[in-house]
N, C-alpha and C positions, 0 to 999 in steps of 0.2 A: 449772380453769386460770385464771391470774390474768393476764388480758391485760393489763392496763396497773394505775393504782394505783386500787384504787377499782373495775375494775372485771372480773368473773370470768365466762368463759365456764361453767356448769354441766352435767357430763356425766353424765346420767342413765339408766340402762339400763331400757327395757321389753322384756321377750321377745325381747332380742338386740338389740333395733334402737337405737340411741343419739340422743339429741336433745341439746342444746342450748340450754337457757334462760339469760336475763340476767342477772345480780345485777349490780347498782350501788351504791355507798354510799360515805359520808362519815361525818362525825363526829353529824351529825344524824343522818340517817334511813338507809334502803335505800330501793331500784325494784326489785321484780324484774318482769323482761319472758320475760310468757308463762308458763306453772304446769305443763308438761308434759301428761301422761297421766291418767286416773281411776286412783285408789291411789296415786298418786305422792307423796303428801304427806310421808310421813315421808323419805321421799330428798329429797327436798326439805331440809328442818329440818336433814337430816343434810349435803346438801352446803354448806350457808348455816352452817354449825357450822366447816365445815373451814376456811371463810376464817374466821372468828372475828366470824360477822357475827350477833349474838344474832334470833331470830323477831319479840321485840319492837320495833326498830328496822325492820321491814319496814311503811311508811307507803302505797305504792303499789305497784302491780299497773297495769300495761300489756300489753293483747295486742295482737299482730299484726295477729290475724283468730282467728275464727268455728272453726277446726278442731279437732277433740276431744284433738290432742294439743297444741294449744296452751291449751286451755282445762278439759283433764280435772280440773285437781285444784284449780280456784279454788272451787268451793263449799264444798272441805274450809280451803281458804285462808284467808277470810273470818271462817269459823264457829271459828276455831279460838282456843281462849284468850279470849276477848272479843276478838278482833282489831280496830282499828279503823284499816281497809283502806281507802282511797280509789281506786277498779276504774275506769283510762280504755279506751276503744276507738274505731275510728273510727264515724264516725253507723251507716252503711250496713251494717255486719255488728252492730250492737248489737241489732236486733230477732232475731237467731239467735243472739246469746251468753244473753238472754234469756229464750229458750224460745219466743217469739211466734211464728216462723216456723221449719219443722224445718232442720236445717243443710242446708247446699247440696251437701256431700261425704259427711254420714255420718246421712242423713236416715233411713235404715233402722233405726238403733242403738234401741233401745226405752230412754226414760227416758234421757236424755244428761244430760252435765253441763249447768248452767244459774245463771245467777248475775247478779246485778245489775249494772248499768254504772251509773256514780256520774258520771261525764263524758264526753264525745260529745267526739271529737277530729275537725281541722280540717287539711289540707293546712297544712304551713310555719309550723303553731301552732308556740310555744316554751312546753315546761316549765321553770318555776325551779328543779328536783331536780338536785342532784348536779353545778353547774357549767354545766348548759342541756340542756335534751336538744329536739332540732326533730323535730318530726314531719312523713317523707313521707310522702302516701299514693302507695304503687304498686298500683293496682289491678291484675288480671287474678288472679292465685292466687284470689282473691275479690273481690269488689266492695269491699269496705272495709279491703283489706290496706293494714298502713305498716309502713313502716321507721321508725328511730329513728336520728338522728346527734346521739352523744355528742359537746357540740361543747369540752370540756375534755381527751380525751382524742384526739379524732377517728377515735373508732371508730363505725361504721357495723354498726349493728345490722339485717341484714336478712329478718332474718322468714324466709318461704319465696318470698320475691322471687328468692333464686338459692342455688342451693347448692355444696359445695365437693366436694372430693375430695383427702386427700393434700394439704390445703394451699391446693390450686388452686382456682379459682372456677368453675365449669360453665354455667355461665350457669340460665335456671330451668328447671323440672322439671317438663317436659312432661305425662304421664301425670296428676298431679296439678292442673294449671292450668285451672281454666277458659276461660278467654282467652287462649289463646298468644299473639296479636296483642298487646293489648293488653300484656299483661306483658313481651315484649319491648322495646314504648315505653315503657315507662315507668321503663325501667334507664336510660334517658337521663338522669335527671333527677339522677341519682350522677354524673354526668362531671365537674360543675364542684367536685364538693366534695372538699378537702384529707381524704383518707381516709387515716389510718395501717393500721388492721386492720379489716375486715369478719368479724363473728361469721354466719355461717350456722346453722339452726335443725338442719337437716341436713348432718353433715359437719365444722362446727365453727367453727375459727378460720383466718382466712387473713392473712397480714400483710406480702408483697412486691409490689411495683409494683402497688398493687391499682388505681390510674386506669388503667395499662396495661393489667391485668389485664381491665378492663370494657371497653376500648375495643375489643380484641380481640374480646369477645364479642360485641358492637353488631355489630363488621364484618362478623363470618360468620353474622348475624340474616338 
């Protein structure tokens, strides 16, 4: 789904369950944020084909965080073609995208994906791809989760900071968070930003009153 110009929600099927990753692009290059599931690659190719976005134009790779479905399919990513991928994450989940330390949700999996970070990302850093893209970190889903705010389009790429339903925002998803506390504060830090559509990793695209929508969700935190 082509949420605005330039930039397309990806809907990807694993065993029923549907995700949501980023593609972004211009005349230059691509971003894609976040690489789904293990095997995921050739849906991948195949969903980045249907916007008419060629593999070769894919320059960066951003993930959210550390979890096997945001990070299943970047060591097919990387390796593929000669690819020359430049892989950002925030500092703190980089030693488990890595391999160094086992993940923190899916530490039991034998042999996980695992893949090189090229850059260590920074609270309210600004990328130059694609018109700017700012990096939150909202920690609690993980210690080193962020969001991304597209600031050309003003879409609000949130990772598993919160997820949707039907459109609607739910605020975040308990069972999976390690820090309820935390992840609850730190959806604050979307209040002040002019948000046209928030992508969810779960659930999808949401694109009405989305301040309103968060505000709501603060109140009954």
């Amino acid at each position: 789904m082509e949420v605005s110009k330039g930039v397309a929600s990806l809907e990807l099927d694993f065993n029923g369950q549907i995700i949501y990753p980023t593609l972004i692009w211009d005349e230059e290059m691509a971003v894609l944020i976040d690489t789904g599931c293990p095997g995921q690659m050739k849906d991948l190719l195949v969903a980045m084909d249907q916007h008419g976005v060629a593999f070769k134009k894919l320059k960066v790779v951003i993930l959210t965080h550390q979890d096997i479905d945001h990070i299943g399919s970047l060591p097919e990513l990387v390796q593929h073609d000669n690819a020359s991928i430049k892989v950002y994450a925030h500092k703190l989940d980089v030693p488990y995208i890595e391999g160094h330390l086992p993940l923190l949700k899916d530490g039991h999996i034998a042999n996980p994906p695992k893949g090189k970070v090229d850059e260590l990302l920074n609270d309210n850093q600004e990328l130059p791809y694609c018109g700017g893209i700012r990096v939150i970190h909202t920690p609690g889903h993980t210690p080193g989760h962020i969001s991304l705010y597209l600031k050309q389009s003003k879409i609000l790429v949130a990772g598993d900071s919160m997820y949707s339903e039907n459109g609607t925002l739910q605020g975040i998803h308990i069972p999976t968070t390690l820090d309820i506390e935390l992840a609850q504060q730190t959806l604050k830090k979307y209040v002040d930003l002019d948000i046209a559509s928030v992508i969810c990793y779960h659930g999808g695209v949401s694109n009405e009153n989305i301040n309103g929508q968060i505000n709501k969700i603060l109140a009954q935190a």
